[in-house]
C-alpha positions in Angstrom: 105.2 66.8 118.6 102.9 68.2 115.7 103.1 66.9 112.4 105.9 68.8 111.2 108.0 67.9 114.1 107.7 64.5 113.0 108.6 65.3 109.8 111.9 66.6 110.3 112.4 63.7 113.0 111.9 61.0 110.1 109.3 59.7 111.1 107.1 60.4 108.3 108.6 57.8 105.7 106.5 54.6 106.8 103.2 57.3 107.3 102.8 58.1 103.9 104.4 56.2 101.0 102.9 55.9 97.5 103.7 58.7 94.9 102.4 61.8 97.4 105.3 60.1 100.0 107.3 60.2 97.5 107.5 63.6 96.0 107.9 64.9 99.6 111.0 62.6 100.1 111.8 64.1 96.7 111.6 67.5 98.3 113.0 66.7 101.6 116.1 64.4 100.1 114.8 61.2 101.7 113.7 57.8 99.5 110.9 56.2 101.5 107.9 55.8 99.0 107.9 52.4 98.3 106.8 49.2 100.7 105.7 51.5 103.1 102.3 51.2 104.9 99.4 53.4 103.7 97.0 52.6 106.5 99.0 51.4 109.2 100.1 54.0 112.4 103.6 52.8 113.3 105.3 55.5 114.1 102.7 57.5 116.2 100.6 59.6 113.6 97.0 59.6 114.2 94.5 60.4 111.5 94.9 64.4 111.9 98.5 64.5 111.5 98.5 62.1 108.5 95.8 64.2 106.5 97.7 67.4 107.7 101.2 66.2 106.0 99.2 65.0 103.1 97.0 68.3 102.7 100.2 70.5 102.6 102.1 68.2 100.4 99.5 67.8 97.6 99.3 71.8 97.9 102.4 73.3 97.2 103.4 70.3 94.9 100.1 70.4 92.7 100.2 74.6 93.1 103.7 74.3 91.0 102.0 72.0 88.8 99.3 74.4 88.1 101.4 77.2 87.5 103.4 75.6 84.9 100.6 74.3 83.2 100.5 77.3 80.7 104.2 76.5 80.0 105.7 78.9 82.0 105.6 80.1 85.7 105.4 83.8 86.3 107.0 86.5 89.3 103.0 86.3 90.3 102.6 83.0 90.7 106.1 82.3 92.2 104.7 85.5 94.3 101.3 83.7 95.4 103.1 80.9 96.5 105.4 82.6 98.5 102.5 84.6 100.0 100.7 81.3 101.3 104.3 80.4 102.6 104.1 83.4 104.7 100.2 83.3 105.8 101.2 80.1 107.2 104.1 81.7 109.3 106.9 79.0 108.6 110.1 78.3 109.7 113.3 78.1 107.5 112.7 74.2 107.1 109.3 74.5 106.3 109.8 76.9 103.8 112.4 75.1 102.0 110.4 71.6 101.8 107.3 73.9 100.6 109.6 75.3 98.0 110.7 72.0 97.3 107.5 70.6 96.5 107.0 73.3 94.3 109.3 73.0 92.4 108.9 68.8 92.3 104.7 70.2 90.9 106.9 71.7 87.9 108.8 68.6 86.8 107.6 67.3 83.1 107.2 63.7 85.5 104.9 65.2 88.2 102.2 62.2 88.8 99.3 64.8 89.5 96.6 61.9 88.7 98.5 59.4 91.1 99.1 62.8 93.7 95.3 63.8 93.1 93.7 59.8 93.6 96.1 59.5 96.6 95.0 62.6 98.2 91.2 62.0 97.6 91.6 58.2 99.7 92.7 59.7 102.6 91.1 63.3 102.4 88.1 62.2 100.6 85.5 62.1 103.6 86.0 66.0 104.4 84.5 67.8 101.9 85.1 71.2 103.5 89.1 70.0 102.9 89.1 69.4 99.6 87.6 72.5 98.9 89.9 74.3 100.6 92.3 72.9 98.6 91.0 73.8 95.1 90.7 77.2 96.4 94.2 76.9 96.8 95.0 75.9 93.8 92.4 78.8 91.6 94.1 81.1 93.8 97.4 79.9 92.4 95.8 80.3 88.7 95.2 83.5 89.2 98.0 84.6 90.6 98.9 86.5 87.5 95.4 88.2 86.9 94.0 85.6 84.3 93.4 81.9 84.5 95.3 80.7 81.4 92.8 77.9 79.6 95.7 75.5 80.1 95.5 76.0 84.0 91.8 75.7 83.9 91.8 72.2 81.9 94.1 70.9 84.7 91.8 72.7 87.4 88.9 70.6 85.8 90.5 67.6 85.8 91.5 68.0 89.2 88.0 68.9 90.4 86.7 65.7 88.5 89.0 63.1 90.4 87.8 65.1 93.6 84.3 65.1 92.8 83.6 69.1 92.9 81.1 70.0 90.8 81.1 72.3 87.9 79.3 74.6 89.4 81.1 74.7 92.7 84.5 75.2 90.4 82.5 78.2 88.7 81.7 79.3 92.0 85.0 79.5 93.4 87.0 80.7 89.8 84.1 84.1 90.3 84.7 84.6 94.2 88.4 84.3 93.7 89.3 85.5 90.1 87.8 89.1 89.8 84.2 89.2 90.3 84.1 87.7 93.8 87.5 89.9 95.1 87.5 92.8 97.3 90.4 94.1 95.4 87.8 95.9 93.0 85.3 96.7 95.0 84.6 99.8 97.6 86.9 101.6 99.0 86.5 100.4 102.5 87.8 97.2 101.3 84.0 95.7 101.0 82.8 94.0 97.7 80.0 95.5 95.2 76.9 94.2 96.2 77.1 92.5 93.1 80.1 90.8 94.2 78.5 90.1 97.0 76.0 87.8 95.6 79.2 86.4 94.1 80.7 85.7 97.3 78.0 83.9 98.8 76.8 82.0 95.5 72.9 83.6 95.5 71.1 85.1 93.3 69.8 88.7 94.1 66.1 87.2 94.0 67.2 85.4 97.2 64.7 85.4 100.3 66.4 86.9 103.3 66.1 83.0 104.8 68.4 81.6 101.5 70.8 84.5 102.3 71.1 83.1 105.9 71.3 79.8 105.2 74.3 80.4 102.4 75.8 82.6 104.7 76.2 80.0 107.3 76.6 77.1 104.9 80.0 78.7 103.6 80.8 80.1 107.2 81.0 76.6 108.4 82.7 75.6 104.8 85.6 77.8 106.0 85.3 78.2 109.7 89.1 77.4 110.8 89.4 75.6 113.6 86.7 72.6 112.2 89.2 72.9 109.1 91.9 72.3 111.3 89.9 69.2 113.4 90.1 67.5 109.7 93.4 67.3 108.5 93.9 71.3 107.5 97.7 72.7 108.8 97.5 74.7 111.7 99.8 76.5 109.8 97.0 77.6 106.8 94.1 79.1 109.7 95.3 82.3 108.1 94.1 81.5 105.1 90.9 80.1 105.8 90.5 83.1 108.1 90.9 85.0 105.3 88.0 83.7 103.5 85.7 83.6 105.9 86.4 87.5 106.7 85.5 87.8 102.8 82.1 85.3 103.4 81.0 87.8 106.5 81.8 91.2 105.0 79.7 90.1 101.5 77.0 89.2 104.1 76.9 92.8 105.8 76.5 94.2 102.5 73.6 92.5 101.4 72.4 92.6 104.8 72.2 96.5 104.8 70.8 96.6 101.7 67.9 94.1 102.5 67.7 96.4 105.5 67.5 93.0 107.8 
């Protein structure tokens, strides 16, 4: 039984506890967060299935948070969220709790520190995760087109508790926000070369043997199935898929134009 199984069996209440245990009881209807083990594997979870309940519980709960962080949240972002919802091909049940932690991310009493500090004990040791999960989350802030200053000062705050640098939060808001999108670049549905450089965080001074080694440094950032060997949801390959397809196509344009 995969970690969602379990879930809807019950058997997740002793796994998790603590406030990230708690808004998904919140979600679900159950009350299981407190005196319940944080370390302990008494009801069959290994390592995987633990950092896969907590990866998509702190994501759709701390998405709503974002959104609402500018005081209101829009059709886009409601949108977004429902768009990760379907890249991840859920059931009825999954989509309800997803909702459900949503909407528990909106709530003046959300704990986000408490949800972040939690998330960064047990995810803490897989970078790649964690980044995947701010992308997430940027992608949720600019749902709407703009990344209200609101958003971005809880995006910073949450990148500080997770150790991301300032520069890889830059990074990220350029690749995903505008700059960095294929949305408005060619025709074909391949960035500007400009973007490009975006995408894969170079300068376009960069040697042909930089180029190839960021190329392959975010290739194996993103690369699905090692996402998935750490914690990530089967359920969100899709959208790690979808980045890497955006890494690889800004690689082919620079490629061609360095004519290697």
């Amino acid at each position: 039984m995969n970690w969602w199984g379990k879930i809807l069996g019950g058997a997740f209440g002793m796994m998790l506890g603590g406030p990230i245990g708690a808004v998904l009881g919140a979600a679900m209807g159950h009350n299981f967060d407190k005196g319940l083990s944080q370390s302990g594997n008494q009801t069959g979870f290994g390592r995987q299935e633990r950092a896969q309940t907590m990866f998509y519980t702190a994501t759709f709960s701390v998405m709503g948070h974002v959104c609402k962080a500018d005081g209101q949240v829009t059709d886009d972002e409601i949108a977004l969220a429902k768009q990760v919802m379907q890249q991840m091909d859920m059931g009825t049940a999954q989509r309800k709790a997803a909702i459900g932690l949503f909407n528990e991310g909106k709530k003046d009493s959300f704990p986000l520190n408490d949800i972040i500090k939690q998330f960064k004990q047990e995810i803490g040791f897989r970078p790649n995760l964690l980044r995947m999960f701010i992308e997430v989350q940027i992608m949720a802030a600019y749902a709407d087109g703009v990344m209200d200053p609101a958003e971005r000062k809880v995006l910073l705050n949450i990148c500080q508790l997770l150790n991301i640098s300032q520069h890889e939060f830059d990074h990220l808001c350029a690749m995903i926000g505008g700059s960095g999108s294929s949305k408005s670049g060619r025709s074909d549905g391949s960035p500007t070369l400009k973007q490009a450089y975006v995408v894969l965080d170079i300068d376009k001074t960069a040697s042909v043997s930089e180029i190839k080694k960021a190329y392959r440094r975010l290739l194996s950032q993103h690369h699905p199935d090692k996402l998935v060997a750490k914690g990530l949801p089967e359920e969100m390959m899709k959208v790690a898929a979808d980045r890497t397809h955006e890494i690889r196509k800004a690689y082919e344009v620079i490629k061609q134009e360095k004519g290697f």
